[in-house]
VOMIVO-425557 format. One record per residue (C-alpha): y, z, x; residue number from 1. Coordinates in Angstrom, 2 decimals, padded with zeros to 5 digits, m for minus. Layout:
REM residues N
PT        y        z        x  pos
PT        Y        Z        X  NUM
...
***
This chain:
REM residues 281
PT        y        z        x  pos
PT   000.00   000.00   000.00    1
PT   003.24  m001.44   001.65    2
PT   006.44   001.34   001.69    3
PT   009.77  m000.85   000.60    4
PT   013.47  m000.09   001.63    5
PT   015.93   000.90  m001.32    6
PT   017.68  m001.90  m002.58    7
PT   015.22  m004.95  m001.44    8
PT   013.60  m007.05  m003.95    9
PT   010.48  m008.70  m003.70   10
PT   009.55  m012.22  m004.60   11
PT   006.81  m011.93  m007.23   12
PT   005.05  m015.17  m005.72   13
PT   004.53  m013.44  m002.49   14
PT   002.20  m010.70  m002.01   15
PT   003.27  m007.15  m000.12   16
PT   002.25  m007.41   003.54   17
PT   000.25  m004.72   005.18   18
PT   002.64  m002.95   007.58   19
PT   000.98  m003.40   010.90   20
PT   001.44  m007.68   009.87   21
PT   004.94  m007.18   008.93   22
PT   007.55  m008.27   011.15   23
PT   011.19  m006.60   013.12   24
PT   013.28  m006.68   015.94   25
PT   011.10  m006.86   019.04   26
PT   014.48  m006.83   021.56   27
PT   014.65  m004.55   024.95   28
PT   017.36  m001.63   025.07   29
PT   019.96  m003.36   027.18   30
PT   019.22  m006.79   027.03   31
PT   020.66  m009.82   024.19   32
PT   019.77  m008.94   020.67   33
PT   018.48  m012.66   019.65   34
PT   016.43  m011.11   016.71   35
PT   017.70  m008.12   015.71   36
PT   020.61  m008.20   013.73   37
PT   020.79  m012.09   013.54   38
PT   017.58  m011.90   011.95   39
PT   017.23  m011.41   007.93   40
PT   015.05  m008.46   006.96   41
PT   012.16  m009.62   005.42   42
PT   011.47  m007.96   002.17   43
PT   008.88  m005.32   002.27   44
PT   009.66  m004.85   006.04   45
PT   009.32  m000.86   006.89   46
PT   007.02  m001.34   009.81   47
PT   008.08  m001.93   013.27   48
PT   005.51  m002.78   015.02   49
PT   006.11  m001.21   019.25   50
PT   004.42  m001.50   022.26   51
PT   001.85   001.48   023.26   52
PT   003.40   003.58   025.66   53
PT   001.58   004.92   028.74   54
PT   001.29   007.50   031.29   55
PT   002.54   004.85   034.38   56
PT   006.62   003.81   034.21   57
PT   006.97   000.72   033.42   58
PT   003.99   000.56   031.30   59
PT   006.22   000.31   027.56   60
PT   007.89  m002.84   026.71   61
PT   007.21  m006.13   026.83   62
PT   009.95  m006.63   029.90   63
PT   011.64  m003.53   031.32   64
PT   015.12  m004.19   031.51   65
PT   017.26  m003.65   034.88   66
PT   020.75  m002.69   033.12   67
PT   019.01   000.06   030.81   68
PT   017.98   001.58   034.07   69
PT   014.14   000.51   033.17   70
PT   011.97  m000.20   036.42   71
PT   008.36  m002.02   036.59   72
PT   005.08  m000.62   037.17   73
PT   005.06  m001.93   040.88   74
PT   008.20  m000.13   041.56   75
PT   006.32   003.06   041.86   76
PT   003.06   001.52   043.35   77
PT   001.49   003.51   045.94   78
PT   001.06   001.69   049.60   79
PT  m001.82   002.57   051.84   80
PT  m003.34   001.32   054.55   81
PT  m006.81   000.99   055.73   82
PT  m008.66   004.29   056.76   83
PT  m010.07   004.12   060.29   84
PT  m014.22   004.54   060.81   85
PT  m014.82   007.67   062.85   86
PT  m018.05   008.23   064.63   87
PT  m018.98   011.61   066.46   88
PT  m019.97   011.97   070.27   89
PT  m023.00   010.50   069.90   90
PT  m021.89   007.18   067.63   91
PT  m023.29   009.18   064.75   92
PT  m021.26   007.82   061.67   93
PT  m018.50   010.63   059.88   94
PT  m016.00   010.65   056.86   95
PT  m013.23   008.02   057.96   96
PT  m009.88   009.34   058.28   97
PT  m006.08   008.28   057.73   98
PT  m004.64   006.09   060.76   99
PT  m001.91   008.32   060.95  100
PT  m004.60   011.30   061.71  101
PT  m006.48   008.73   064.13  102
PT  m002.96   008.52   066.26  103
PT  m003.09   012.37   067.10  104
PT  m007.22   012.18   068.27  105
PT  m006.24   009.40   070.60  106
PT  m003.05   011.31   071.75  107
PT  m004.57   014.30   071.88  108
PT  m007.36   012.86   073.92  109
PT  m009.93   013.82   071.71  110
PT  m010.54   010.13   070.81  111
PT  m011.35   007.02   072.08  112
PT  m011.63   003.14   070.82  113
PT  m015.02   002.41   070.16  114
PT  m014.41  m000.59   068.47  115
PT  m011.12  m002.89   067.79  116
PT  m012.43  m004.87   064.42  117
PT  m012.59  m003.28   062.57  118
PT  m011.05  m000.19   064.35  119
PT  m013.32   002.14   065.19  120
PT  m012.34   005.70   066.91  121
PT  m015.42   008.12   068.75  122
PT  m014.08   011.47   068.63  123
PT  m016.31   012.45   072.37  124
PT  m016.36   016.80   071.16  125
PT  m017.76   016.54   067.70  126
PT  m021.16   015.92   066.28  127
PT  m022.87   015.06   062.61  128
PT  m024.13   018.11   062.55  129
PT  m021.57   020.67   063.12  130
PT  m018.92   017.70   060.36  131
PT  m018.96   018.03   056.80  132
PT  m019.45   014.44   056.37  133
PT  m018.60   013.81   052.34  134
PT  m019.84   009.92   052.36  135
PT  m018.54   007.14   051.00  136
PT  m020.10   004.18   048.58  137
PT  m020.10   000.62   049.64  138
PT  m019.22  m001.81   046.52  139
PT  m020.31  m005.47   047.31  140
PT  m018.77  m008.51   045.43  141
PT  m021.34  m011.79   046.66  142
PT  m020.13  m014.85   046.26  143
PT  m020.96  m018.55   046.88  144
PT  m017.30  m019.33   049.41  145
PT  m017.21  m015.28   049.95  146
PT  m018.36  m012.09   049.61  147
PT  m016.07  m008.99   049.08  148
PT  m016.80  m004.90   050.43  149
PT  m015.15  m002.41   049.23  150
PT  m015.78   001.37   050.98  151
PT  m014.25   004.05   048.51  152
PT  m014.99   007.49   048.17  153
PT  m015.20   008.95   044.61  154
PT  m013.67   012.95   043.87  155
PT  m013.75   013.80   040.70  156
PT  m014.16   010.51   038.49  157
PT  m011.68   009.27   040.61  158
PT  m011.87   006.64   043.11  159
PT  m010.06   005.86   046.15  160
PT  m009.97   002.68   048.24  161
PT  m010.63   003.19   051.67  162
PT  m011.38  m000.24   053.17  163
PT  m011.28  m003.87   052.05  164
PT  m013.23  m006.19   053.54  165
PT  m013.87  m010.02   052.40  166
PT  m016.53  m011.80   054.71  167
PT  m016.14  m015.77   054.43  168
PT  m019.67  m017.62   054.55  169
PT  m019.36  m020.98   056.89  170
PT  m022.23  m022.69   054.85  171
PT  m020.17  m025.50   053.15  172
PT  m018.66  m025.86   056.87  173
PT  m021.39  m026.46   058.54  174
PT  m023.05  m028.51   055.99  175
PT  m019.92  m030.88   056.48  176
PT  m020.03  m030.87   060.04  177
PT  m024.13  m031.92   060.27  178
PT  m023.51  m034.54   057.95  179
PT  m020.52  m035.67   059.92  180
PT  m021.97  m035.99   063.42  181
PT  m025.41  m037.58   061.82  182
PT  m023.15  m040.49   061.47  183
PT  m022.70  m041.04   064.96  184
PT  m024.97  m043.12   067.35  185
PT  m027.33  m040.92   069.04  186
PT  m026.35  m041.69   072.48  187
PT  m023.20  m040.00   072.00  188
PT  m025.31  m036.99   071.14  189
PT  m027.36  m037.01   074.21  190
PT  m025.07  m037.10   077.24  191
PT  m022.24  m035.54   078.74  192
PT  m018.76  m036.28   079.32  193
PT  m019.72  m038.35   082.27  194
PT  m021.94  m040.33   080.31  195
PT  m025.67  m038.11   081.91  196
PT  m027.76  m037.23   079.51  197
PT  m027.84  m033.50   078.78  198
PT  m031.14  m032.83   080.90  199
PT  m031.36  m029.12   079.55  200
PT  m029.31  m026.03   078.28  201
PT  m027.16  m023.88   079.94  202
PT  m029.60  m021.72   082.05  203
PT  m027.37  m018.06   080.83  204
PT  m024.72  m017.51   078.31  205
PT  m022.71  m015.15   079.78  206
PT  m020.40  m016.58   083.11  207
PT  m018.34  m014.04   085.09  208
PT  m019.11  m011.11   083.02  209
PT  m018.06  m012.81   079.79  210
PT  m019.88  m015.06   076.72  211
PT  m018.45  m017.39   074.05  212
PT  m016.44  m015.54   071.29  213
PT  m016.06  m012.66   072.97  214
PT  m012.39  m010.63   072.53  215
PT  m010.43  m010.43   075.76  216
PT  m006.71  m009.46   076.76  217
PT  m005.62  m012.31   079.24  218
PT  m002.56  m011.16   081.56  219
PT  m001.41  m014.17   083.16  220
PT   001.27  m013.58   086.16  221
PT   002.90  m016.89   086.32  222
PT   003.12  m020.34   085.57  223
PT   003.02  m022.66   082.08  224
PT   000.87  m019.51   079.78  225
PT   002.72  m016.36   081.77  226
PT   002.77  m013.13   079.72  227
PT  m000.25  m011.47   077.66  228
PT  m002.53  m012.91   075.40  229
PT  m004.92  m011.58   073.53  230
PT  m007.70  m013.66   071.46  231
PT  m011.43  m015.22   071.41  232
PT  m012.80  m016.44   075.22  233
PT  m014.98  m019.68   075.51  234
PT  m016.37  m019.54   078.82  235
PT  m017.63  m022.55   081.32  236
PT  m019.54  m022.69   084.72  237
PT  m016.37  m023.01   086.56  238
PT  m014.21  m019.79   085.68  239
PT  m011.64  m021.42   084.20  240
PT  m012.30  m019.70   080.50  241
PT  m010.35  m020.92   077.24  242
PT  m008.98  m018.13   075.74  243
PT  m007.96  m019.08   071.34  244
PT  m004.86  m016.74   070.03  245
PT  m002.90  m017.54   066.81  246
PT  m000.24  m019.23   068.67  247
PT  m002.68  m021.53   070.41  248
PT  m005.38  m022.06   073.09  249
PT  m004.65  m020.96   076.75  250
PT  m006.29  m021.76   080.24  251
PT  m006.52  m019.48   082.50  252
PT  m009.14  m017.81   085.38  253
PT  m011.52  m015.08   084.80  254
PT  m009.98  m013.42   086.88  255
PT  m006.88  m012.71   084.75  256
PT  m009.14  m011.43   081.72  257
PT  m009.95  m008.28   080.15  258
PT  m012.71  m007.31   077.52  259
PT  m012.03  m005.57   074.69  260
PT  m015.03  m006.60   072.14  261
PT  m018.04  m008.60   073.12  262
PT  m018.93  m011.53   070.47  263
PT  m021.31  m010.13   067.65  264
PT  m021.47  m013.92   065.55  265
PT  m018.17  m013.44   063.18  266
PT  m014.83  m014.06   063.59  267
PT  m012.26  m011.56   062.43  268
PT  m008.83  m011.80   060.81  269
PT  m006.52  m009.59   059.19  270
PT  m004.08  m010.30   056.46  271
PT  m002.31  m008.48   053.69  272
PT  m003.27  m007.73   050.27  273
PT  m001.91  m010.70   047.55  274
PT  m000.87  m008.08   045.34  275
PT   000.11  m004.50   045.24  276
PT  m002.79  m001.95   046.82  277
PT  m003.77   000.47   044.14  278
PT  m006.04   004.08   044.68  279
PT  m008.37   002.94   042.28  280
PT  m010.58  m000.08   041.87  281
***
């Protein structure tokens, strides 16, 4: 049964609405009235129908409007960052722990880098045993391009991100790249740059202390790539190793490297999130 204002009439032809159908003014505080008062009541109209409020700001109203002093959700986002892996004295795993609490191991000398991706501390005077190690739970996402992990912890219903990880399969790659080089004559395939044919493989993989893929820290003292570089190594017989960093491939002798991470198969990268990071999943 529809409620009427005093002093509307109602068409006869026209049956009363139920109020949640019924229509008003849908405007923002703050903003142009375009339906409001422009608008003629409809008659019958009592209900306005409103957006649900909710606990977040932000989170009533179709558009929050800036001169009513109205903010989005994302303006009161929380930012994080990843949580670093901890392992004890014996590379026993433990509970991760903010980067910020990472810093003060490392300064304090309690820590050291066990491993750069992802970053990995070994704290060298605690053990499993004597840590309350909470856990965590591993969410995994598979996928036919990639496959996401998420490692969150979980305190009381509530869970909280800890790291984000999306590994990107190089099936379809590889698939494109057999089907490319099938194409070409097979002599091409069977000899060197010299025009020999390739007799036999590589007798080691590892030249001068380093393999293929490996992550090194080149410090070059002069000439054309001077400075410090730091990306993936591909080595050869000679010493003269190609070292890969995002603003290009460098030359340089073995001499001038450093390693940081030998080569377990993947190659790493590290990029923002797309949108805002949230505690929860």
């Amino acid at each position: 049964m529809a409620t009427f204002r005093a002093g509307q009439k109602t068409d006869r032809a026209v049956l009363p609405q139920q109020p949640a159908l019924e229509s008003g003014s849908a405007d923002n505080p703050g903003t142009r009235d375009e339906t409001g008062p422009e608008r003629r009541k409809a008659s019958g109209a009592e209900h306005v129908r409103g957006e649900t409020g909710t606990a977040s700001p932000g989170g009533s109203g179709v558009t929050p409007g800036p001169a009513a002093g109205e903010r989005g959700r994302e303006a009161h986002a929380k930012q994080s960052s990843p949580f670093v892996f901890v392992l004890d004295k014996h590379r026993g795993p433990l509970q991760p722990c903010p980067p910020a609490r990472a810093r003060k191991l490392l300064v304090a000398g309690r820590a050291v880098v066990a491993r750069y991706i992802p970053f990995t501390i070994r704290i060298k005077d605690r053990t499993a045993e004597a840590s309350q190690v909470d856990g965590v739970e591993v969410g995994v996402d598979p996928g036919s391009e990639h496959t996401g992990i998420a490692v969150f912890t979980e305190q009381a219903g509530e869970f909280r991100a800890r790291q984000a990880i999306q590994l990107d399969h190089r099936g379809g790659q590889i698939r494109t790249k057999v089907a490319q080089r099938s194409r070409y004559r097979r002599r091409r395939r069977t000899v060197n740059k010299h025009g020999f044919p390739r007799l036999r493989l590589p007798r080691t993989k590892r030249l001068f202390g380093f393999a293929t893929g490996g992550l090194v820290r080149a410090t070059v003292p002069a000439g054309r790539w001077a400075g410090t570089h730091t990306g993936r190594v591909a080595v050869r017989s000679s010493g003269s190793h190609t070292v890969t960093t995002p603003a290009g491939a460098i030359k340089t002798s073995h001499k001038n490297l450093t390693l940081l991470q030998r080569g377990d198969g993947h190659a790493y990268t590290t990029k923002p999130e797309g949108g805002v990071i949230s505690d929860t999943p």
